[in-house]
Backbone as CSV, one residue per row, in Angstrom:
resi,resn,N_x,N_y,N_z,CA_x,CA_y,CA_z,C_x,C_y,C_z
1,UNK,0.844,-1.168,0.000,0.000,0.000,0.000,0.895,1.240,0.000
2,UNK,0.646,2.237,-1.265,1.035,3.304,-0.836,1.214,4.545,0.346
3,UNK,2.215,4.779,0.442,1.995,6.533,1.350,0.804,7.163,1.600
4,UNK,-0.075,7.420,0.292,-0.903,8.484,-0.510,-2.045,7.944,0.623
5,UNK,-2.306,6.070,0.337,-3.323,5.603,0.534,-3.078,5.761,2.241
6,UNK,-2.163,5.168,3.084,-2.407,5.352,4.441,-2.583,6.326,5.199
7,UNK,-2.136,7.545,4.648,-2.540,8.936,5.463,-3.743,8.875,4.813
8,UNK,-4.546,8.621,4.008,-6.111,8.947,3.507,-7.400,8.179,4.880
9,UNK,-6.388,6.828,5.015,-7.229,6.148,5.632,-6.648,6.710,7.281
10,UNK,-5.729,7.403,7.596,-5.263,7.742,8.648,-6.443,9.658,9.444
11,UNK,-6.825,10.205,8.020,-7.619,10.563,8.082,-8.937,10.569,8.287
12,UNK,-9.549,9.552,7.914,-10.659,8.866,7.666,-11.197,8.275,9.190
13,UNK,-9.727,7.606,9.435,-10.037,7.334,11.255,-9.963,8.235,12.351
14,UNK,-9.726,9.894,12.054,-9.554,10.647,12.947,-7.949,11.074,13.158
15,UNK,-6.794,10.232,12.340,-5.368,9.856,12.848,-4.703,11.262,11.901
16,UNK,-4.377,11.916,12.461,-3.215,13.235,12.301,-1.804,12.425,11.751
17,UNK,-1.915,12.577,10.256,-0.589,11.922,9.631,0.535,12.957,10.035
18,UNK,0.636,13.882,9.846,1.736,14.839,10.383,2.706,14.234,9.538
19,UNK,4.066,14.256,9.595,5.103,13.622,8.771,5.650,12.874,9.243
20,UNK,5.238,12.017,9.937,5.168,10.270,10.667,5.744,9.215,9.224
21,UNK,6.509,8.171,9.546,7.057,7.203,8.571,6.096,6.590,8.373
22,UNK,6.246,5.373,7.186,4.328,4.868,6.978,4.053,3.781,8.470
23,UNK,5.360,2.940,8.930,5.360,2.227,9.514,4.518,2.852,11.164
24,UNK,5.046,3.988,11.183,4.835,4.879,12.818,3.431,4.907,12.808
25,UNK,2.485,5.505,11.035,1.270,6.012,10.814,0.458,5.040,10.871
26,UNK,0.960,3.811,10.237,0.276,2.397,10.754,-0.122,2.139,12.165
27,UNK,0.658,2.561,12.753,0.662,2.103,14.199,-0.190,3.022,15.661
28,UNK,-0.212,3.889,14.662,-0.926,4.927,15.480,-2.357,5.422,14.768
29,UNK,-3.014,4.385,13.489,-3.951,4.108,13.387,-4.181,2.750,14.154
30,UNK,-3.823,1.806,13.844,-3.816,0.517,14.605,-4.505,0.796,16.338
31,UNK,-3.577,1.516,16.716,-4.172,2.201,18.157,-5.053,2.949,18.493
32,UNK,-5.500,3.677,17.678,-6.911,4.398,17.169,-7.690,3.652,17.556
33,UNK,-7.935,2.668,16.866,-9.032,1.598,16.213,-8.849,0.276,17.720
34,UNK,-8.437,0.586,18.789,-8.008,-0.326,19.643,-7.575,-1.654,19.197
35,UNK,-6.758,-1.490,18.264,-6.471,-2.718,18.324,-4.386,-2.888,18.513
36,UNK,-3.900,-4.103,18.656,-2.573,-4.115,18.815,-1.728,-3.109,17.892
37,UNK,-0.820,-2.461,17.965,0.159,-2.004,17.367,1.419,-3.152,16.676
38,UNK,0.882,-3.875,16.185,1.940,-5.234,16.151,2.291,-4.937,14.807
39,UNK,2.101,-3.831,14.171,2.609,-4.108,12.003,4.208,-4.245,12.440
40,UNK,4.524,-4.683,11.276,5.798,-5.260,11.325,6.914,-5.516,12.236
41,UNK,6.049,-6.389,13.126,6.773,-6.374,14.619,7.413,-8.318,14.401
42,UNK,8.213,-7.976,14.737,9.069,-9.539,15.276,7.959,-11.441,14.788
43,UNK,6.672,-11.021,15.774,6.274,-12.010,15.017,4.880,-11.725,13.869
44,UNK,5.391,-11.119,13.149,4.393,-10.709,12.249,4.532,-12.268,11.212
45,UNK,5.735,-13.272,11.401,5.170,-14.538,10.250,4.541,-15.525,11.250
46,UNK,3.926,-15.082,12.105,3.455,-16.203,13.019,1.635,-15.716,12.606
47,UNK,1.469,-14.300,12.592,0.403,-13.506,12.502,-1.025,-14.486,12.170
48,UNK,-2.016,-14.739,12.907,-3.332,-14.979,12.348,-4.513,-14.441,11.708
49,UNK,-4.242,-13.078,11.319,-5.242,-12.019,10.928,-5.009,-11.435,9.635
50,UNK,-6.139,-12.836,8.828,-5.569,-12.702,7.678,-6.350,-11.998,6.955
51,UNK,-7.121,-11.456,7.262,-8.102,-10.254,7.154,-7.676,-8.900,7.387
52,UNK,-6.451,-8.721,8.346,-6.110,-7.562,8.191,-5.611,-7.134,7.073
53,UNK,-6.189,-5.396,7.107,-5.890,-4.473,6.183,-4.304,-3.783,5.797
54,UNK,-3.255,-4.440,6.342,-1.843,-4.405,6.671,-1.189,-5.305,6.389
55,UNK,-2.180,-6.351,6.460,-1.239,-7.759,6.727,-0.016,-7.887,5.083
56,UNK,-0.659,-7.554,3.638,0.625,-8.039,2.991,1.880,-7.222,3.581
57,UNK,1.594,-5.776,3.541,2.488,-5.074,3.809,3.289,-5.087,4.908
58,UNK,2.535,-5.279,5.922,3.359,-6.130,7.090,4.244,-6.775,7.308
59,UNK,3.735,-8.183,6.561,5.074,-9.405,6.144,5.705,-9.157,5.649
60,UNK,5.268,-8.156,4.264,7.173,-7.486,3.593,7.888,-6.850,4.527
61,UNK,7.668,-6.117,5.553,8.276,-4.635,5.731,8.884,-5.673,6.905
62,UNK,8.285,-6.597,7.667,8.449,-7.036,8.827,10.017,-7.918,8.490
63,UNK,10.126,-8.711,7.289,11.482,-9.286,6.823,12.309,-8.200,6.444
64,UNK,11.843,-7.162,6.274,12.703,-6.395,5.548,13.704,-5.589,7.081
65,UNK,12.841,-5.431,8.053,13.833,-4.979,9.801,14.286,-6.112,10.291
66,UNK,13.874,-7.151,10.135,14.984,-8.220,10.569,15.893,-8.678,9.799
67,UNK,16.432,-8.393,8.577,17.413,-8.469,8.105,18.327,-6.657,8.361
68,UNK,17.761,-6.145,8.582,18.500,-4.709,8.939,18.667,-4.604,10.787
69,UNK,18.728,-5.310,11.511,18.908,-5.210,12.742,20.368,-5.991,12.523
């Protein structure tokens, strides 16, 4: 998912994109919406929520910080 598209929907939920990374803006919609802040967190290939609206982008971004740690 694009930039363009997550501050739209970051709007949409009330969420002040400000110039937040997409990963931060994820996460502070995620928390909005009460739910976990978990996008591309450690066990994002274990993840059961395959319905989430994050989830491809997740699993990329989530391999992509554990090879950069």
């Amino acid at each position: 998912m694009k930039m363009q598209e997550v501050v739209e929907i970051a709007k949409e939920r009330g969420v002040r994109p400000g110039r937040s990374k997409k990963a931060d803006l994820i996460h502070l919609i995620q928390c909005a919406e009460g739910n976990c802040e978990c996008y591309a967190c450690e066990t994002a290939e274990s993840c059961d929520q395959y319905h989430c609206l994050w989830r491809e982008d997740c699993l990329s971004d989530s391999k992509k910080m554990v090879y950069h740690i």
